[in-house]
C-alpha positions in Angstrom: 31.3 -18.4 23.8 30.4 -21.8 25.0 33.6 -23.8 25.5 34.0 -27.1 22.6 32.5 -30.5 23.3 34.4 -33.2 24.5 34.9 -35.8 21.3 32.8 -38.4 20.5 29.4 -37.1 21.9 26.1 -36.7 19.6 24.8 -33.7 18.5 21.2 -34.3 18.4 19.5 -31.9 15.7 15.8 -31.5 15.9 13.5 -29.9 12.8 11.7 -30.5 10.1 11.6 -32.2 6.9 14.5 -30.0 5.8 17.0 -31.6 8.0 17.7 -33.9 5.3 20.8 -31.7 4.5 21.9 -33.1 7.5 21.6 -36.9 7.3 24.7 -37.9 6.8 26.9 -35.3 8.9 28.9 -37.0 10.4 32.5 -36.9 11.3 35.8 -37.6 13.6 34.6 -36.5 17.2 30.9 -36.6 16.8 27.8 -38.4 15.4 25.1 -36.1 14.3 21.6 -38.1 15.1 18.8 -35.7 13.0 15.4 -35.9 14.2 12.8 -34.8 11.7 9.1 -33.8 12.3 7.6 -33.0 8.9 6.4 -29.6 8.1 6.9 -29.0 11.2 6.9 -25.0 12.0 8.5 -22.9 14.5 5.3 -20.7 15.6 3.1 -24.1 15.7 5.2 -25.4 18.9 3.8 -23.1 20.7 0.2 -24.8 20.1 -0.2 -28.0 22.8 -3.1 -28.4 19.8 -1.1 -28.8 16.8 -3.1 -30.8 14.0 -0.1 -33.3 13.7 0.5 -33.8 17.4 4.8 -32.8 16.7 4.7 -30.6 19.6 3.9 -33.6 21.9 6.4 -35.6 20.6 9.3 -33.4 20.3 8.5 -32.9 24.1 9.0 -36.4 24.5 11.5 -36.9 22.5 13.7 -33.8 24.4 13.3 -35.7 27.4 14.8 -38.5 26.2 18.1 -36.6 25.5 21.3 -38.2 27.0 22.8 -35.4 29.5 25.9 -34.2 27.9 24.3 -34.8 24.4 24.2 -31.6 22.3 20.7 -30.6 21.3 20.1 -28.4 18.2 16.7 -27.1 17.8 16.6 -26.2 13.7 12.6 -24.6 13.1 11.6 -22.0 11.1 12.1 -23.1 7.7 8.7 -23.7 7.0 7.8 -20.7 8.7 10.2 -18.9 5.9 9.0 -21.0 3.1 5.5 -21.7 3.8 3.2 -20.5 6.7 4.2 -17.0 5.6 2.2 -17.7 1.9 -0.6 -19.9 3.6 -1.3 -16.6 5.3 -0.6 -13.9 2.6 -3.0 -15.3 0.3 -5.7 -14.4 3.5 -4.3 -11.2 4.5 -2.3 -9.1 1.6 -1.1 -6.7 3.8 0.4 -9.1 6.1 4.7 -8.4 5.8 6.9 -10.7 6.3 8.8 -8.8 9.5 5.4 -8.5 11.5 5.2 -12.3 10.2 8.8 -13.0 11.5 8.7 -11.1 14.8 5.4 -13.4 15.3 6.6 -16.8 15.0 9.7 -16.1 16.8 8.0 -14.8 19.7 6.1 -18.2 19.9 9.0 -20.4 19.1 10.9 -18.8 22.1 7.7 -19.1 24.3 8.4 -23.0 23.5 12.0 -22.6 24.1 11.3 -20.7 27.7 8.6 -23.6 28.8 10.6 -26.3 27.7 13.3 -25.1 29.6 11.7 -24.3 32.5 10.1 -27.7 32.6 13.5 -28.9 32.3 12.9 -30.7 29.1 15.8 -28.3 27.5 19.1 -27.9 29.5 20.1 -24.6 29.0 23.7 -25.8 28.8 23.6 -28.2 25.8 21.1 -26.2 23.8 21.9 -24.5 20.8 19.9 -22.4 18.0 20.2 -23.3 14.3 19.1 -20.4 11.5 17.3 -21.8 8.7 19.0 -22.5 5.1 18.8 -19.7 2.5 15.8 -20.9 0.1 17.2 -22.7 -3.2 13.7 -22.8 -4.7 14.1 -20.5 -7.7 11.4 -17.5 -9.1 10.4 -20.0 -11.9 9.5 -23.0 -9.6 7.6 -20.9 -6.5 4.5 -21.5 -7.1 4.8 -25.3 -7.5 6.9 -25.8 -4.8 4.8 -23.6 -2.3 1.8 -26.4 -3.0 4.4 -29.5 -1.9 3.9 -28.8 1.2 3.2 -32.3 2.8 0.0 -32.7 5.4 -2.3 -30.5 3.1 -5.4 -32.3 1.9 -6.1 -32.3 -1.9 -9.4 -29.5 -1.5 -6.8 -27.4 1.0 -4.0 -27.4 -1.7 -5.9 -26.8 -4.6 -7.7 -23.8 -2.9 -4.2 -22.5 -2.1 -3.2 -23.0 -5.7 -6.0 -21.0 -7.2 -5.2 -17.9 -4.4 -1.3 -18.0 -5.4 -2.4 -17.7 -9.0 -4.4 -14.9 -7.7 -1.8 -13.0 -5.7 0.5 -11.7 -8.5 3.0 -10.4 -7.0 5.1 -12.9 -5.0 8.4 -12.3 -4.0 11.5 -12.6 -5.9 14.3 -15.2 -5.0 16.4 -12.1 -3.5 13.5 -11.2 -1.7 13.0 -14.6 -0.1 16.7 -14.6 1.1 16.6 -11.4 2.4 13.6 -12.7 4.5 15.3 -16.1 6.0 18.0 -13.8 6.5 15.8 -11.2 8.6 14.1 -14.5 10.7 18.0 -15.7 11.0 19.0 -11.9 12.5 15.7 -12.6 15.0 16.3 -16.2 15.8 19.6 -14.5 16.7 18.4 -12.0 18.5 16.3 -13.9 21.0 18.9 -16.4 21.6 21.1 -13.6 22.5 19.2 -12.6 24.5 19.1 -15.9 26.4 22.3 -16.9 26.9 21.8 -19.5 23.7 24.5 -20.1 21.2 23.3 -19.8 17.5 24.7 -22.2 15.2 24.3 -20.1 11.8 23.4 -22.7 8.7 22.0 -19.9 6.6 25.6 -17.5 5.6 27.9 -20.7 4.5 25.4 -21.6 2.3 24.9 -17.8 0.4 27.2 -17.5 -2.8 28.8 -14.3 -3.8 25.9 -13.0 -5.3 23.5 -12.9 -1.9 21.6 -16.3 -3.3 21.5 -19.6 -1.8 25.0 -21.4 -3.7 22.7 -24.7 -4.0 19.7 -24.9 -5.5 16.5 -26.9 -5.6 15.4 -29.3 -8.4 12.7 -28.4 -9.7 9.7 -27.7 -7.2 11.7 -30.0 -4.9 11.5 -27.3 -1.9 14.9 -29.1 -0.2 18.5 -28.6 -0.8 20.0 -31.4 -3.0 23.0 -33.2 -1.3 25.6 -30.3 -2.1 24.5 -28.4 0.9 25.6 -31.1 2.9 29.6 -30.6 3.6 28.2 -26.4 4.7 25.7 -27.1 7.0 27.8 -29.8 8.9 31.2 -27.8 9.1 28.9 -24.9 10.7 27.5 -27.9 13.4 31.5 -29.2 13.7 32.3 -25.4 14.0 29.8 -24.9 16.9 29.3 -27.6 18.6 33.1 -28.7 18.8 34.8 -25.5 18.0 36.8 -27.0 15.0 36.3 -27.0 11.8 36.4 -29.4 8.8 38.6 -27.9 6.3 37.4 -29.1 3.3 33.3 -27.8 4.2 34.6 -24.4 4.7 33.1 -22.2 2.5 36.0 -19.9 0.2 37.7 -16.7 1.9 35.5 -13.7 1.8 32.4 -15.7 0.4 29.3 -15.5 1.6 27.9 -12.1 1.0 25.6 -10.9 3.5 26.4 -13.0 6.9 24.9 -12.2 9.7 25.4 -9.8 11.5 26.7 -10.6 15.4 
């Protein structure tokens, strides 16, 4: 277990659009600077050709890091939420663990580079899960098609195949599969030496679903997520926690497994 942080350091969290959740998590010891590269997936950092040119400037931005400074790479949500449909509605037999096991294996082929290019330091890196989905059965297929960075031909084809494709998972489903990609994130960084900051269990209810949900189509958390997803940064990154995030005894359902 890495040792805590000294106080008053910055916990630099780097994802996508998502991070929102994250904005204003701050607290005694720690600022918590969130750097966002919309729709922005985990698999697509390991393309130097990525349409939107994130790779590149994550890169940058990495190198830029203050030594000492925590860094929290948080990808994978869209990966969970998105790129897995974008795909399905090409390939029907495509499952979400052969999915999974895919974009992992090129998110940690970013990882490994970046370290070995020292743009990572192995010592203030951590790995963030992704959130449980709040987007419920009734809303799917709207908020699969809000995906930003889509062109208005490309998301209207994608609109007519979901309409096509009956059968898309249920909401349990879709936990189950961010909490598969959370075991895998886990998994890898394991493997690595790499701390893994777990957003995904504080923020499952006793029933197995996300506690929080979406509004609407609106694919991200509302603001309620918030005071979770910082106590599990305060938790890792400082090894304390603040008491009033925490999530009830006994509740979630489901963590992850160590």
């Amino acid at each position: 277990v890495r040792p805590p942080r000294r106080a008053a350091h910055a916990v630099r969290v780097f994802g996508d659009s998502n991070l929102h959740a994250l904005l204003d998590a701050e607290g005694a010891g720690y600022t918590c600077l969130v750097h966002v590269f919309l729709a922005g997936s985990a698999m697509g950092l390991a393309r130097e050709d990525s349409h939107s040119g994130y790779r590149a400037a994550l890169l940058d931005d990495l190198r830029r890091v203050p030594r000492g400074d925590s860094v929290v790479l948080k990808f994978g949500q869209v990966d969970c939420d998105f790129v897995y449909y974008l795909k399905l509605v090409h390939d029907a037999s495509l499952t979400f663990e052969a999915h999974l096991a895919r974009s992992v294996e090129r998110y940690f082929a970013f990882i490994d580079g970046a370290l070995a290019a020292g743009h990572l330091r192995h010592e203030d890196l951590y790995i963030a899960t992704p959130f449980p989905t709040g987007v419920v059965d009734a809303h799917l297929r709207e908020a699969l098609c809000s995906l930003p960075l889509m062109a208005k031909a490309g998301r209207e084809a994608f609109r007519r195949a979901l309409d096509d494709h009956l059968f898309l998972p249920t909401e349990a489903e879709r936990v189950a599969h961010g909490r598969a990609y959370s075991a895998a994130l886990a998994a890898a960084a394991r493997a690595r030496g790499l701390p893994l900051i777990d957003t995904f269990s504080p923020l499952l209810g006793a029933d197995g679903l996300c506690r929080v949900k979406c509004v609407g189509a609106n694919h991200h958390l509302p603001p309620a997520a918030e005071p979770f997803a910082a106590a599990a940064l305060a938790r890792h990154c400082l090894g304390r926690s603040d008491g009033d995030a925490e999530p009830p005894p006994g509740d979630p359902a489901g963590a992850l497994a160590d």
